[in-house]
N, C-alpha and C positions, 0 to 999 in steps of 0.2 A: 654333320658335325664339322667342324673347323680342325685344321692338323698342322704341325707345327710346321710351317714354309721356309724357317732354312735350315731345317735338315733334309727339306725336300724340296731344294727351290727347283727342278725344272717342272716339277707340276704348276699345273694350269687350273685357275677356278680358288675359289676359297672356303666352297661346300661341296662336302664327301659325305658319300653312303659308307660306312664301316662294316663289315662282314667279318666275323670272328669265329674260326672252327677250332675248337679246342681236345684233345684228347687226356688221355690217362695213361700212354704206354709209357712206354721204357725210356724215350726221350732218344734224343740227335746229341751223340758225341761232339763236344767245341772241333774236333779236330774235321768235321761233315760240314758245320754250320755253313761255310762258305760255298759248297758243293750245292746243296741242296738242288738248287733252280738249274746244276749244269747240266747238258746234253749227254744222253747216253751215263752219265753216276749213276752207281745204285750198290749198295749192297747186298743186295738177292743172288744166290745163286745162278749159276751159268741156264738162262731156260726160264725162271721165273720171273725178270721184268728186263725191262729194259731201260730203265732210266730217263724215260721219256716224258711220263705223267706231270710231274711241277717245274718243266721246262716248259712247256706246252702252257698249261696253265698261266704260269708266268708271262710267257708270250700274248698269250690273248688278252689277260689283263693290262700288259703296258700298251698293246695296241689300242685299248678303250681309255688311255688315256689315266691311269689309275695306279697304285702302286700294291705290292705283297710284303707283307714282314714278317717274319718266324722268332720266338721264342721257345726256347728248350732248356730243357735241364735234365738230364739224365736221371734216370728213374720217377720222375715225377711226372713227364708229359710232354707234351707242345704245341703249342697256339701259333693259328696262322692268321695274322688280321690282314683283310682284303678290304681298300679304299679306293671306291669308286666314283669319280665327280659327278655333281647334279648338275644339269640347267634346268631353267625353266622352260625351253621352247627347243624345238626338234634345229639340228643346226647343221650345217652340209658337213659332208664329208672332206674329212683332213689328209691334207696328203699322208703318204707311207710313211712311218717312221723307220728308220736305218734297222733297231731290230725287233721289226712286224714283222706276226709270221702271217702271210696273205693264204687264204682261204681260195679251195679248185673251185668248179662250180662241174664238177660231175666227170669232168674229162679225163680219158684213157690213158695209163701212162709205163709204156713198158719198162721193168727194171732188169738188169742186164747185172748182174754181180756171180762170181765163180766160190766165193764165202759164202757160206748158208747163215751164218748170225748177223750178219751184213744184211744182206737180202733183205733176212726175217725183221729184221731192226726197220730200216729204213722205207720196207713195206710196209710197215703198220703205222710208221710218219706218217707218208701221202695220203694213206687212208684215213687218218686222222683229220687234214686238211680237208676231206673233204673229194680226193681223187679215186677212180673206178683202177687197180693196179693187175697188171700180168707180170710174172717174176718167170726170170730165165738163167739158168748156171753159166750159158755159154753164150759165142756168137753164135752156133747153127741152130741151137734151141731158141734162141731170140729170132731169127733169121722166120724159122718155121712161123712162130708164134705172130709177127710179122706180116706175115703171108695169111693168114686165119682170120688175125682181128684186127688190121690196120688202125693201132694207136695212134691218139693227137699227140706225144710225144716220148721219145726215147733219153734214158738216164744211163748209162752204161760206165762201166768201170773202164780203166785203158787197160790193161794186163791182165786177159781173160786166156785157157783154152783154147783150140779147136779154132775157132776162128775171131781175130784180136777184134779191138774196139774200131780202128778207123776201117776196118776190109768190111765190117759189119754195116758201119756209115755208110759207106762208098754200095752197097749191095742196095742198102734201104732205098738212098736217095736213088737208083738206076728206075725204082719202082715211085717213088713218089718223094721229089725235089724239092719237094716245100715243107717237108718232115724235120720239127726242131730235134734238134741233140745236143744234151748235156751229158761231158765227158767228165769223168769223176778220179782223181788220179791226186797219189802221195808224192809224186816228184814237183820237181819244179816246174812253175809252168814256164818259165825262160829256156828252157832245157828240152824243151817239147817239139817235134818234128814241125815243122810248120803247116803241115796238113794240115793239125788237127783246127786250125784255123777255117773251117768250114761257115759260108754262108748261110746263116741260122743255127748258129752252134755257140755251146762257149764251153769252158773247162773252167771245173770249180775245183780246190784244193779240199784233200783230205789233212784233218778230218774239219769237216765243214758243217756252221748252224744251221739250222732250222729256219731261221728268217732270212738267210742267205740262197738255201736250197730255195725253198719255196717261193722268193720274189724271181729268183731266176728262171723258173719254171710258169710263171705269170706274164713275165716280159716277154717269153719268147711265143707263148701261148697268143699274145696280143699283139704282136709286131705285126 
């Protein structure tokens, strides 16, 4: 089907498959409507979701190149129509878009956080992606953990317990030097010791997307 192109000019093509899921509940509050597709939203109590599912979603759809629309109205329901472009013939792979969430391809990824909702959260992302995850509270539990399963790569908080984020670097890499690390941290990163400037490292700001985490865990994976 044909869709109107400029209320959507950065799409590409001028035939879409439409996908329409509609329901019958209670409807999305106008004051949600703009949330919907945000990372980590959700209405559910503390334990029941995460807010993760129609970001995710969202994501994988703009990365095929496709768009998501919602209609709602409160007590009546809400429709989600999903447009996905045709071609005719199989056609190469397009570079990354800025916000694609890039998919693991199986590989180990220790997470390092001292917040168990944190942890719990951003564990069940990579695993979503496609990544095999180990979760640690601290540096010496990650330290241990380490030593057992030697990960393709470490995500760690900067302002842990027992033993911090760069002593825990500094420990890994004495064991194995080509080990990437992403440092995950609410300060500034101007304001950051310049350690943390490690050879196969980078620090990403809290709080931080999903297409961001994830490409930066691809780049260092393939450097």
């Amino acid at each position: 089907m044909g869709i109107e192109s400029a209320k959507h000019s950065d799409l590409q093509g001028d035939k879409f498959a439409r996908l329409v899921i509609s329901d019958n509940g209670t409807g999305i509050p106008e004051s949600h409507m703009d949330k919907v597709f945000e990372p980590f939203f959700t209405t559910k109590g503390v334990g029941d979701g995460t807010g993760l599912g129609l970001a995710m979603v969202y994501g994988s759809i703009i990365n095929h190149g496709g768009l998501i629309e919602v209609e709602s109205a409160e007590g009546e329901g809400t429709t989600f129509s999903i447009y996905l472009p045709l071609c005719a013939e199989r056609r190469g792979v397009k570079e990354i878009e800025k916000n694609a969430i890039v998919q693991g391809q199986g590989e180990t990824i220790l997470l390092v956080d001292d917040e168990v909702e944190m942890r719990r959260t951003i564990g069940e992302v990579l695993r979503n992606m496609g990544y095999q995850v180990l979760e640690a509270a601290d540096g010496e539990q990650a330290m241990e953990c380490f030593m057992t399963n030697n990960p393709d790569l470490i995500v760690t908080d900067v302002v842990m317990p027992n033993m911090g984020d760069f002593e825990l670097a500094q420990s890994i890499r004495q064991i194995n030097d080509t080990v990437p690390v992403i440092f995950c941290t609410g300060y500034d990163n101007n304001a950051l010791d310049h350690n943390y400037h490690l050879e196969g490292s980078e620090t990403i700001s809290k709080p931080f997307s999903f297409d961001i985490l994830s490409q930066s865990i691809r780049g260092l994976l393939e450097a």
